[in-house]
N, C-alpha and C positions, 0 to 999 in steps of 0.2 A: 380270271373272269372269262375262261374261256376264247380268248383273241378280241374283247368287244371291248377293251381300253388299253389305249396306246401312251406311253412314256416319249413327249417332245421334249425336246429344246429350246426356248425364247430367250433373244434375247428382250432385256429393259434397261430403262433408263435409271440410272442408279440416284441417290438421294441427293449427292452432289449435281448432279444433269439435271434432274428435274427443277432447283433450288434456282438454277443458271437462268432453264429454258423460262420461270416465272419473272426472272426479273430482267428478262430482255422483254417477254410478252408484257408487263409491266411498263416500261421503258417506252414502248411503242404506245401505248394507249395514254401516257404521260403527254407523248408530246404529238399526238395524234390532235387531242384535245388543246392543248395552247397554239397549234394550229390551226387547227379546222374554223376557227372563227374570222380569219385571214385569207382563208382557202374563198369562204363564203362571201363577204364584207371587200371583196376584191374594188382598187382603186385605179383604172386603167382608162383615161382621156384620149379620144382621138381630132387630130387636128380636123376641126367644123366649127361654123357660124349657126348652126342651128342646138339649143341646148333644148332639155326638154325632162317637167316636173313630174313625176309620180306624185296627184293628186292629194291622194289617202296620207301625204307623211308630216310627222307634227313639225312644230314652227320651228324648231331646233333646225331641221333640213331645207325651212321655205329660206331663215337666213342665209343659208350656206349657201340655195340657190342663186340667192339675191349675189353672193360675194362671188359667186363662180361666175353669174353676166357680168358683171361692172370689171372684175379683172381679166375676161378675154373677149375679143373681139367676137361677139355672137350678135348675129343679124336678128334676133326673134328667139325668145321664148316660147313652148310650148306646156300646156299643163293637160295632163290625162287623165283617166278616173271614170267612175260609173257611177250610180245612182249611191247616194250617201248612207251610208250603211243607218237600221234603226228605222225606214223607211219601208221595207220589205218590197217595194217594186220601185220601176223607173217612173217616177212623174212630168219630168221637164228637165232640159238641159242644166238649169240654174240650178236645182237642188239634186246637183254631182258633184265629185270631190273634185274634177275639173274645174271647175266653177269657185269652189270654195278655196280653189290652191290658186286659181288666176289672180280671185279678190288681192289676198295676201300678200300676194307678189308686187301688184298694183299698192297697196300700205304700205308696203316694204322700203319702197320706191323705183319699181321698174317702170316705163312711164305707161299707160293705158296702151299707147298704140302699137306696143312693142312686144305684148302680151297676149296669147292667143290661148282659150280653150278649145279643147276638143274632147268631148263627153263621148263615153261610150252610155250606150244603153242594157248592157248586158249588166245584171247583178247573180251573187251567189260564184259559181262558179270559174273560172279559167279568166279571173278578172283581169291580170296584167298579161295575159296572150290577149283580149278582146279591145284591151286599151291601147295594146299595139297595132292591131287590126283598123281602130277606128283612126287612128290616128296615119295608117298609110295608106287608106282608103280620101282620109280630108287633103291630104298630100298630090292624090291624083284628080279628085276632084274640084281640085283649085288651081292643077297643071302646077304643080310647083317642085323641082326636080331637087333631089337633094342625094346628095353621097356619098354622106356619113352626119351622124348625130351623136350628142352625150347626153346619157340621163342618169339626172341628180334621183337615188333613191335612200333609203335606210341601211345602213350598213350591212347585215348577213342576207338580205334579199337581195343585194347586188346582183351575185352570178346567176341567180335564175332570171332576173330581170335580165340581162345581157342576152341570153339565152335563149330567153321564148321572144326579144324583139328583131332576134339573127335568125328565127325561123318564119318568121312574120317579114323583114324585109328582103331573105335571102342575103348571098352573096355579093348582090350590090351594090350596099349600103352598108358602110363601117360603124360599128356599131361602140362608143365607148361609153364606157360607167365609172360615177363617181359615188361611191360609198359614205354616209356621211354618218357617224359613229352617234351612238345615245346616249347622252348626259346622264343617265340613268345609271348607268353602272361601268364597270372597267372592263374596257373590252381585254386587257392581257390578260386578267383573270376572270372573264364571264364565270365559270364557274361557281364563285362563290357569292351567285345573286342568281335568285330565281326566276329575273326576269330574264337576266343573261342565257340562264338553263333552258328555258321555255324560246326566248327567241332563236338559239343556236339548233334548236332539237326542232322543232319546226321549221325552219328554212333549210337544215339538212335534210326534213321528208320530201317539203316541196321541192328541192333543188336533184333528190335522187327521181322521184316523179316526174318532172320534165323534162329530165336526160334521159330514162329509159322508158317510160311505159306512157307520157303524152304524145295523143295524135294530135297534129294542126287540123281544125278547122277551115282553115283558110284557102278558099278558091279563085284562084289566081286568072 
């Protein structure tokens, strides 16, 4: 062909290699997945008298609430939340999941006085950064110093909840989360339930989103 094609050498990976490299690549996405729900759904309490409710979560977690106050020494409940989803704007502090998570807490039996809302007004978007916002904004507005809190959420929303309330109160303030698992399905095997699927795979987006490409809003 007149010098216009050249005779290389490569090397490749032979049938056996390749057979290897699929079931170690295998092996890794196996147990990637019966992790990652654990990674997400994180269970980490730090010593405080202040605990504090993610509004939005069903009665399975308001209980669990209820047994995480009466079992440790916590000075005050808090419940958070924004305008109640189905509503499409903010109307009134009363009809926010703050409000409806205080109710509950109060039936539960945590006593009235002991139980504090604090509603955010932000709906639609960056809802559990806004509920932390609103929630260390009622903190300085009431002069009331605190340095460190737990908050009872849903299981795989855990670590972003941890996350966006450690960029909301900074360094200051110790930040711990209790994960409280769904009756709904098995968390060792989410997988094989497609609520499992949809909740794992959505709080993977939002938990990569407010680790790397969420800005704070928050002017301090």
């Amino acid at each position: 062909m007149g010098g216009l094609l050249v005779r290389r050498y490569r090397w490749s990976l032979s049938a056996k290699a390749k057979l290897g490299l699929f079931i170690v690549v295998l092996g890794a996405i196996v147990a990637l997945s019966r992790g990652i729900y654990y990674f997400l759904a994180i269970t980490d309490p730090v010593k405080s008298d202040v605990l504090v409710v993610e509004g939005w979560v069903h009665s399975y977690a308001i209980h669990a609430s209820v047994e995480e106050f009466k079992n440790h020494s916590y000075r005050r409940v808090f419940t958070t939340g924004g305008p109640v989803v189905g509503r499409g704007r903010y109307i009134n502090d009363y009809q926010t999941s703050a409000s409806v998570a205080a109710d509950l807490l109060k039936q539960a039996g945590i006593a009235a006085d002991l139980v504090q809302m604090v509603p955010s007004r932000v709906i639609g978007r960056d809802r559990t950064y806004s509920s932390a916002v609103a929630l260390k904004e009622w903190f300085r507005d009431h002069d009331v110093q605190v340095g460190s809190l737990n908050i009872v959420t849903e299981g795989a929303h855990a670590r972003r909840t941890r996350l966006l309330f450690e960029k909301v109160f900074g360094p200051g303030v110790k930040i711990g989360v209790i994960a409280v698992d769904s009756p709904d399905f098995d968390a060792k095997h989410w997988w094989y339930y497609s609520e499992g699927v949809e909740t794992v795979i959505t709080a993977s987006v939002a938990y990569l989103y407010a680790k790397f490409f969420f800005v704070p809003w928050l002017r301090n």
